[in-house]
N, C-alpha and C positions, 0 to 999 in steps of 0.2 A: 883736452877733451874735444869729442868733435861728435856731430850728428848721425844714426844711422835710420834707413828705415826699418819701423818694426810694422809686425799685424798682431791683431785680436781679434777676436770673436767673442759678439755679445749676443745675447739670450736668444734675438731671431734667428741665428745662426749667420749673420752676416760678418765679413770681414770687414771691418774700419779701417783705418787708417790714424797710427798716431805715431808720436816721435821720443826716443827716450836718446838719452847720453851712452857712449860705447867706448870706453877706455882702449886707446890704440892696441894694436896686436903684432900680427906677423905679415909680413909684405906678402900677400896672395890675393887674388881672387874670391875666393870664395872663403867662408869660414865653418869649419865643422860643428853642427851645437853638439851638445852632450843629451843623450836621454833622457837626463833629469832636469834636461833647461826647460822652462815654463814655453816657451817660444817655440822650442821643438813639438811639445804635445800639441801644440795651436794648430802648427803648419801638419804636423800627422793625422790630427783629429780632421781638419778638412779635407785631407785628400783620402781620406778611409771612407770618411761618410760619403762624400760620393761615386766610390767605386760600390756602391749596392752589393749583390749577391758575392761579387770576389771579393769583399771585404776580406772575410774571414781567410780566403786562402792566400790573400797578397802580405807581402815581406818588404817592409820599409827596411830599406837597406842602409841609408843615411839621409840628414835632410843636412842642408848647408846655405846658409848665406850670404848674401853676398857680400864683401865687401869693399867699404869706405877707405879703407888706409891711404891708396894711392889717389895723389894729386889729383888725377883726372876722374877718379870714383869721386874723389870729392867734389869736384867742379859739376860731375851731372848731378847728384843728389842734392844741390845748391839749385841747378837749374832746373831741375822739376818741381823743385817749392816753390820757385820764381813762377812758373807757368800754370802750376798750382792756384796761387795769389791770383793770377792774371786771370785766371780762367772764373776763379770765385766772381772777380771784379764786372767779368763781363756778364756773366748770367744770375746774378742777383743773388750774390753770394754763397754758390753751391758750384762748386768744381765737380761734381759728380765723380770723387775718386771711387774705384772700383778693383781687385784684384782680378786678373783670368791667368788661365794655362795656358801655356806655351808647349805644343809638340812637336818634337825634334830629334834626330839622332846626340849622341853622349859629344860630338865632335861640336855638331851644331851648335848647340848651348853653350858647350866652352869658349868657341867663338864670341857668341852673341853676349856672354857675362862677361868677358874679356875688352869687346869692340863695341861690341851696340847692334842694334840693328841694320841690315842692309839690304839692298835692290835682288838677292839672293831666298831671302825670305818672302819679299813680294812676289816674284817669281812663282809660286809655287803655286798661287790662287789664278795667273793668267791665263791658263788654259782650262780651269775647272769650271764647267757650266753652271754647276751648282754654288758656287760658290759667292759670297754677298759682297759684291764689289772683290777688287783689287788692292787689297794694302795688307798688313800685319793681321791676320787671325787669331782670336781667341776664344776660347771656350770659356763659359763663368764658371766662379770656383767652388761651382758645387756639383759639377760636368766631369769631375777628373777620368772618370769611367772614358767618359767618352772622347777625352785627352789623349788617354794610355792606349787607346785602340788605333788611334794614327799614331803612337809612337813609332820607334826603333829600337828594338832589343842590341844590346853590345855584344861583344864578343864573348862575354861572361853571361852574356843573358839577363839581362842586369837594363831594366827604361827608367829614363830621367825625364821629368816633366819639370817645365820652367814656371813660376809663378812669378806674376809681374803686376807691379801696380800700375794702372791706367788712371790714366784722366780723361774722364771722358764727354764732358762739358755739356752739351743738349744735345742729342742722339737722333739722326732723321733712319728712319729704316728704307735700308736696303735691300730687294727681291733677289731671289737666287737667281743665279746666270747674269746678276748685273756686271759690268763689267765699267761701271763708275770706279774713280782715281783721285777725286775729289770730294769734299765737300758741297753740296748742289747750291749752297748759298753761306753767305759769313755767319750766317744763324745758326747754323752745324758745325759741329764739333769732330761727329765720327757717326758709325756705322751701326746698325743692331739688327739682327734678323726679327725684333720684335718689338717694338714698344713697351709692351704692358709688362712681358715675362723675358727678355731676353737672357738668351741661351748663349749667344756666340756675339760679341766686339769685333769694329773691324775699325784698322788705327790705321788711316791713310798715311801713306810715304812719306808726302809733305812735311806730317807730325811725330813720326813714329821714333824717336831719336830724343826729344819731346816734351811726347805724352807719354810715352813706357819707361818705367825702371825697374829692370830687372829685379827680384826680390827674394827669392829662394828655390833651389833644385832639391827636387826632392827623388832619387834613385830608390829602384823599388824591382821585387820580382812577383809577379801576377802567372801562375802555372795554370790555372783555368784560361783566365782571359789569351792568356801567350797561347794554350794548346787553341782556341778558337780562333785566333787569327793565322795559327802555322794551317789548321785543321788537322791538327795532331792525336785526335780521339776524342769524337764525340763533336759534336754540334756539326761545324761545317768542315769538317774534315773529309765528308763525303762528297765535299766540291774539287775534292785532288783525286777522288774514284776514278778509275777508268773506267767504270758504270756512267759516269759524267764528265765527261773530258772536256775539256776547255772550250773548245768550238763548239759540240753541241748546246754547255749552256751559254755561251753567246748565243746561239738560235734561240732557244727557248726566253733568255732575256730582251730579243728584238721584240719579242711579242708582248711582253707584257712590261713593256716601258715607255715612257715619254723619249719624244728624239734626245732633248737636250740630256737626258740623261744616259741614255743609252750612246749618246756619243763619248760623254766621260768615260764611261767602258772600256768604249771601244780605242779609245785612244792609251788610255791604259793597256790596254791586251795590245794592239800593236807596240806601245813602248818592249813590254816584256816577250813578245818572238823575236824583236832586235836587240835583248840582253840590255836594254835599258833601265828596267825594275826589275827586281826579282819576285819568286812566286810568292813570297810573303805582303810584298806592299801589292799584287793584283790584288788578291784576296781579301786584305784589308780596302780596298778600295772599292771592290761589290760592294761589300758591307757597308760602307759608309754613306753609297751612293742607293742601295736597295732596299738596305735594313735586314738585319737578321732573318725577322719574322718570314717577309718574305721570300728572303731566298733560299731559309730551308723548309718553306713551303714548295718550290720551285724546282727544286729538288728530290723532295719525298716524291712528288708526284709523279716526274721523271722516271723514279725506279721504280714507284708500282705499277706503270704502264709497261714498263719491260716485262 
């Protein structure tokens, strides 16, 4: 018999953290639940509830675990209860575990459940102005909405979010565009864009290998949210119009943004004229960086001036 990790969810809607026994299985990765597994409703039920409005049109495809069987799944599931322990030890016995999302392409995640974390995932916040320090990003797990919106749709059309347990020990907040790599003193643990409500985790390099274990991939199809971020009919679809073409709303959003954000833009729109990103992740990347609201505000306006 050997250890795996599970989740729950109790009455405030929070994910806990607890441990049951897991009778050995088949040498893989990751382990498929069944429908009717208690575990599976868990992991469904939190990533529904906080997809909001696309609840209803999104398609949990599979949800899957990770697993323990192999040697080395078992060696980090050992050392994260070790760092667990440690962490309880140091902060007056509260490790502050916590679950967040992880978004990624279908390839990504295979990796990262497979290997662990790497200098490739840190990567991807270094050049983002807006983003709160430098290390492993997460969104909390009641955020999935706004997980699946930086996903990667597959070839199938088909996005997988990573859910991962954190340890997150005393939490110093991080401003966006910080570009912090560290801890600012041994009194922190990790990152939060908020104190009181935090929204988003950020799991410096140093820890990240750690403090995260991977926990569950949950693959899903979202045909609202997907048409909103292709702009496939309806919402901002009319940001691929030729009524609004790319460069004009780059004009229009020099004006009504902050530098540091509008340089995320613009570095984005250069990556994608040199076939660096495609027009999927531009588009997702206004979005994230402007806000819905805004930019089909930004927009409508655009075309009834015309």
């Amino acid at each position: 018999m050997m250890m795996a990790a599970q989740v729950e969810i109790v009455d405030n809607g929070e994910i806990i953290d607890t441990l049951s026994h897991h009778a050995s299985g088949d040498y893989s990765s990751t382990i498929l639940l069944r429908e009717e597994n208690h575990e599976y409703d868990v992991v469904k039920n939190c990533f529904l509830s906080g997809m909001s409005l696309h609840a209803a049109e999104t398609t949990v495809v599979s949800v899957r675990k990770t697993s323990a069987q192999r040697i080395t799944a078992k060696a980090k599931l050992a050392a994260s209860n070790v760092f667990a322990e440690a962490m309880k030890r140091k902060n007056g016995g509260d490790a502050n575990v916590r679950y967040g999302w992880y978004s990624g392409s279908k390839e990504e995640i295979e990796r990262i459940v497979s290997y662990g974390f790497s200098s490739s995932e840190v990567e991807k916040f270094e050049k983002d102005d807006r983003s709160h320090g430098v290390g492993v990003h997460f969104l909390h797990h009641t955020c999935s909405k706004a997980a699946a919106v930086l996903g990667e749709a597959d070839e199938e059309g088909i996005e997988h979010l990573l859910l991962c347990r954190l340890i997150l020990g005393k939490p110093e907040r991080i401003i966006a565009g910080s570009k912090q790599t560290y801890p600012s003193s041994s009194e922190y643990d990790c990152g939060v864009d908020d104190l009181e409500n935090p929204r988003k985790y950020v799991i410096w390099s140093c820890n990240m290998n750690s403090y995260i274990l991977p926990s569950h991939v949950v693959s899903f199809k979202s045909p609202t949210l997907r048409g909103l971020i292709r702009g496939g009919g309806g919402g901002l679809g009319r940001a691929r119009s030729p009524c609004v073409s790319f460069p004009i709303l780059m004009s229009i959003l020099s004006k009504s943004l902050d530098r540091p954000r509008m340089n995320v833009i613009l570095t984005t729109y250069v990556d994608f004229r040199k076939g660096k990103v495609r027009r999927e992740q531009l588009i997702r990347k206004m979005r994230e960086v402007v806000g819905d609201e805004l930019l089909l505000d930004i927009i409508k306006n655009h075309r009834n001036s015309d």
